[in-house]
MDTraj code that builds the backbone (N, CA, C; nanometers):
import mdtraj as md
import numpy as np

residues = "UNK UNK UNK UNK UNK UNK UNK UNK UNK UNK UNK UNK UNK UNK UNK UNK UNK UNK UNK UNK UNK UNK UNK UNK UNK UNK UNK UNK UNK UNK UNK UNK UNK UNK UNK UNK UNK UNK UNK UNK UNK UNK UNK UNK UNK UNK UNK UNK UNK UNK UNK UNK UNK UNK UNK UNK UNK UNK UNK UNK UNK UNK UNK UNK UNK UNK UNK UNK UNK UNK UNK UNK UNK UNK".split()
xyz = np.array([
    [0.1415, 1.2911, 3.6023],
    [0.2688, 1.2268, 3.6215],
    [0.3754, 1.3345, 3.6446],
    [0.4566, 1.3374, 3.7582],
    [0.5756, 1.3817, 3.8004],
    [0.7175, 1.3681, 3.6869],
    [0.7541, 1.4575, 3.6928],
    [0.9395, 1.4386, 3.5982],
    [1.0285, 1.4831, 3.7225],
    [1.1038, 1.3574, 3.6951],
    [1.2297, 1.3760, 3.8324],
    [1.3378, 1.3865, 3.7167],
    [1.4368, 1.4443, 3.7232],
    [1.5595, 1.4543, 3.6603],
    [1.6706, 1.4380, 3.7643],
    [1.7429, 1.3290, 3.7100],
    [1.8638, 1.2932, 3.8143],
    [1.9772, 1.3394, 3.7133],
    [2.0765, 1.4821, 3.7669],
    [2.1001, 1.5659, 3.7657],
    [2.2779, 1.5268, 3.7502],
    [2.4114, 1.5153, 3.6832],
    [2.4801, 1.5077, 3.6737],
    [2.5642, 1.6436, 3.6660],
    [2.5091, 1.6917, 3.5921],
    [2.5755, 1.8354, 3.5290],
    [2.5896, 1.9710, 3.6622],
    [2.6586, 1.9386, 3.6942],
    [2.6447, 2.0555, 3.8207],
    [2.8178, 2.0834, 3.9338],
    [2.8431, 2.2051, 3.9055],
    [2.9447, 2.1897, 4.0384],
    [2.9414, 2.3147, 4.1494],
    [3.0156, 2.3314, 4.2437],
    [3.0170, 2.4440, 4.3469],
    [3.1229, 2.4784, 4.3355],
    [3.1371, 2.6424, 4.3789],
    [3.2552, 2.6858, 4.3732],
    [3.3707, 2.6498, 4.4554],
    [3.3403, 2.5347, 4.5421],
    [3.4311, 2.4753, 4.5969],
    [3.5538, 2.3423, 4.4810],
    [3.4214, 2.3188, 4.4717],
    [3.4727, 2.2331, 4.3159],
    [3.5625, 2.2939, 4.2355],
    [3.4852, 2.4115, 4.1637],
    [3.5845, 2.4874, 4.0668],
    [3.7361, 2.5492, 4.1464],
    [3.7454, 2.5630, 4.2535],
    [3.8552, 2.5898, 4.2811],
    [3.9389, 2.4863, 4.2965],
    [3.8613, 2.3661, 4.3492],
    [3.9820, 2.2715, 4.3961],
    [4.0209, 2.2257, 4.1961],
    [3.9113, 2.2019, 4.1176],
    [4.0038, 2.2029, 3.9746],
    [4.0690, 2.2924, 3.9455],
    [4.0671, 2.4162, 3.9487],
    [4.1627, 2.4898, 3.9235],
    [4.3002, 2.5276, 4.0144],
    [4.3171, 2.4852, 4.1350],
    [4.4226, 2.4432, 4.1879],
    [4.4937, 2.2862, 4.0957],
    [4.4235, 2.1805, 4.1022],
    [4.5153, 2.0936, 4.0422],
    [4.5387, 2.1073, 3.9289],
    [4.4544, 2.1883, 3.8255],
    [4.5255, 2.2468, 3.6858],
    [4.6399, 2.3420, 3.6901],
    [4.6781, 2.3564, 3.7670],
    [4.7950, 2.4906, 3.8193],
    [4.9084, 2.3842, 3.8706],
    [4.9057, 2.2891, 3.9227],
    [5.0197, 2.2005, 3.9253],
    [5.0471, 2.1681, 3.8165],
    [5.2128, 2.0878, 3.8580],
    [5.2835, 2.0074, 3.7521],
    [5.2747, 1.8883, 3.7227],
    [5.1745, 1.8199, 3.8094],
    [5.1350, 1.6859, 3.7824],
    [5.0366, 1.6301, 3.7390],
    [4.9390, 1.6816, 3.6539],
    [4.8217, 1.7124, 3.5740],
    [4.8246, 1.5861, 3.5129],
    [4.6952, 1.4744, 3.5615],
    [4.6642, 1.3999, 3.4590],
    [4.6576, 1.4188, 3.3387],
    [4.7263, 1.3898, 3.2090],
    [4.6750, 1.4425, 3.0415],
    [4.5073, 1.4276, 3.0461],
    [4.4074, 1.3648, 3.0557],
    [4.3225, 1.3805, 3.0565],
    [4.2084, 1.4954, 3.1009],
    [4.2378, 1.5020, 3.1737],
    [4.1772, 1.5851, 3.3191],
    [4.2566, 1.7459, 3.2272],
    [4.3635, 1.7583, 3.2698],
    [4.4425, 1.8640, 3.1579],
    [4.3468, 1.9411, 3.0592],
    [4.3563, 1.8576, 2.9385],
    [4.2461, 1.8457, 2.8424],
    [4.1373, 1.9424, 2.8534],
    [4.0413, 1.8041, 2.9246],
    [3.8953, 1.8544, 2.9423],
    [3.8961, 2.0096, 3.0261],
    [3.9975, 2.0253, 3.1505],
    [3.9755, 2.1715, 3.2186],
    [4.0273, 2.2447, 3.1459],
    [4.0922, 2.2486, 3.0457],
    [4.1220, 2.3528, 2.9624],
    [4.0072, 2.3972, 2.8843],
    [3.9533, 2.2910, 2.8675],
    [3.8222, 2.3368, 2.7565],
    [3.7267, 2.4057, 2.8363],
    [3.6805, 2.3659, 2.9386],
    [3.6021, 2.4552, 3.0395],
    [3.5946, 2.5385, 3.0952],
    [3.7351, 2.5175, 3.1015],
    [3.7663, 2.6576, 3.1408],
    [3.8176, 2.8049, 3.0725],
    [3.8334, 2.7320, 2.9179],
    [3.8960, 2.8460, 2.8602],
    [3.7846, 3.0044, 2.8666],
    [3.8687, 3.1064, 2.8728],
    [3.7969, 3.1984, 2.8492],
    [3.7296, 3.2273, 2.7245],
    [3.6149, 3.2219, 2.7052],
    [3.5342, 3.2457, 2.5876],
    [3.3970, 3.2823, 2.6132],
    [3.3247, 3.3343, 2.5221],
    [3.1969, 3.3572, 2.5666],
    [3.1020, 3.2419, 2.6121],
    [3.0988, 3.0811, 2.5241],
    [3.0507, 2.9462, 2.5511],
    [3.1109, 2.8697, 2.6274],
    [3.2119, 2.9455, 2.7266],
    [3.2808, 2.8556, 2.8593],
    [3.2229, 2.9123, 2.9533],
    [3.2366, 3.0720, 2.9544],
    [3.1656, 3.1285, 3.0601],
    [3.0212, 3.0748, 3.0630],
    [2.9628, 3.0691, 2.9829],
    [2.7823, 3.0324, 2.9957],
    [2.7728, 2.9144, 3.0444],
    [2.8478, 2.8192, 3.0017],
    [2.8732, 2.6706, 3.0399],
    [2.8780, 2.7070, 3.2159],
    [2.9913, 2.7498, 3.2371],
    [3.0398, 2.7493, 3.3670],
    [2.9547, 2.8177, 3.4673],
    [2.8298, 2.9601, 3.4227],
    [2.7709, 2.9623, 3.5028],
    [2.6604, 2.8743, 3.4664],
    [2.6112, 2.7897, 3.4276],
    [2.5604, 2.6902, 3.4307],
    [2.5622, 2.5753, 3.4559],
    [2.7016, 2.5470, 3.5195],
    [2.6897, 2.4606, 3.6042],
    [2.6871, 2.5000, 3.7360],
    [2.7642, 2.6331, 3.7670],
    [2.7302, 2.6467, 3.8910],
    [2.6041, 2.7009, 3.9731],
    [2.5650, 2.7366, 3.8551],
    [2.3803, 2.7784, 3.9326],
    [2.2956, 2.6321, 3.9636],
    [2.2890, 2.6683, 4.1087],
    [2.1740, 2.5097, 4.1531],
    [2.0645, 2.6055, 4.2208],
    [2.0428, 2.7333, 4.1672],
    [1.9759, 2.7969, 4.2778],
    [1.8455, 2.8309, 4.1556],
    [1.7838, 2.9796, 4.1409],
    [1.7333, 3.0185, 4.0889],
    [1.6942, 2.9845, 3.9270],
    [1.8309, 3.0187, 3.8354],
    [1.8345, 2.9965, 3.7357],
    [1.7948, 2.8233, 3.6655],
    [1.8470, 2.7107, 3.7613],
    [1.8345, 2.5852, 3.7505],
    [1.6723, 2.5523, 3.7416],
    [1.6304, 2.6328, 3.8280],
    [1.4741, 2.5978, 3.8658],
    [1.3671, 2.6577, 3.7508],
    [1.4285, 2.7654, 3.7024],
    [1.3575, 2.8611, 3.6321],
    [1.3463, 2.7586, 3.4825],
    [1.4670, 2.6993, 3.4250],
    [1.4884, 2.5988, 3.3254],
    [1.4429, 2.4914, 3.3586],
    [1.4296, 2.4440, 3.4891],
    [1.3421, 2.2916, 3.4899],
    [1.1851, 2.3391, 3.4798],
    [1.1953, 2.4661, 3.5007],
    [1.0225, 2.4915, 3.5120],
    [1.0006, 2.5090, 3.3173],
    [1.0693, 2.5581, 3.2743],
    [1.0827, 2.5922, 3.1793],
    [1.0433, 2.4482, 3.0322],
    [1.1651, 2.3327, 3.0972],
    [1.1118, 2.2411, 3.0165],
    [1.0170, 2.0873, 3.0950],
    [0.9815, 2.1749, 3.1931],
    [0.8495, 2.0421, 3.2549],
    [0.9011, 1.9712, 3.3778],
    [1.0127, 2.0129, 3.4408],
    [1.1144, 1.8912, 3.5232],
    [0.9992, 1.9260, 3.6807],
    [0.9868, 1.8354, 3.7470],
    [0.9367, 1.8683, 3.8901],
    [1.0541, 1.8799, 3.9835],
    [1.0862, 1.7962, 3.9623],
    [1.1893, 1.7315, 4.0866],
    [1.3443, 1.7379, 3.9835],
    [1.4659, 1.7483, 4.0384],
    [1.6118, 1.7496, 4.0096],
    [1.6953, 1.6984, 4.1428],
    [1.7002, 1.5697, 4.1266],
    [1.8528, 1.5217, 4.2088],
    [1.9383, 1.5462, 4.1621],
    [2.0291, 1.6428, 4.2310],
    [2.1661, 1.6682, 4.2056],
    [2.2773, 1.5829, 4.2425],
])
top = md.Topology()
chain = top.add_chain()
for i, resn in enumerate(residues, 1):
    res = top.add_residue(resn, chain, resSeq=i)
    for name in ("N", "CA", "C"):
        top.add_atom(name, md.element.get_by_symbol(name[0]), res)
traj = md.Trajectory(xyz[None], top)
């Protein structure tokens, strides 16, 4: 039997910039606010977070191999 993992957790650095452009405005949903602050804060468990979401390459594959995944829809 195959493991497909349909894949939520993931962005591109196109992504991270366009959030970090609208966190740099003055019109910042409170919500949205919030949560990119937390993700983005500088810390050692934001950075790991953050390159972990942005790896869809190597590292992603190496961890699905890691805990059994075949397949990952992103």
């Amino acid at each position: 039997m195959r493991r497909i993992a349909v894949e939520e957790a993931f962005i591109t650095a196109d992504i991270l910039a366009g959030w970090k452009k609208v966190l740099a405005s003055s019109d910042v949903e409170p919500g949205f606010a919030k949560l990119g602050g937390s993700l983005l804060k500088p810390s050692p468990a934001g950075a790991q977070l953050m390159n972990n979401l942005l790896d869809i390459g190597a590292g992603r594959i190496a961890h699905m191999d890691k805990v059994g995944i075949d397949v990952e829809v992103l």
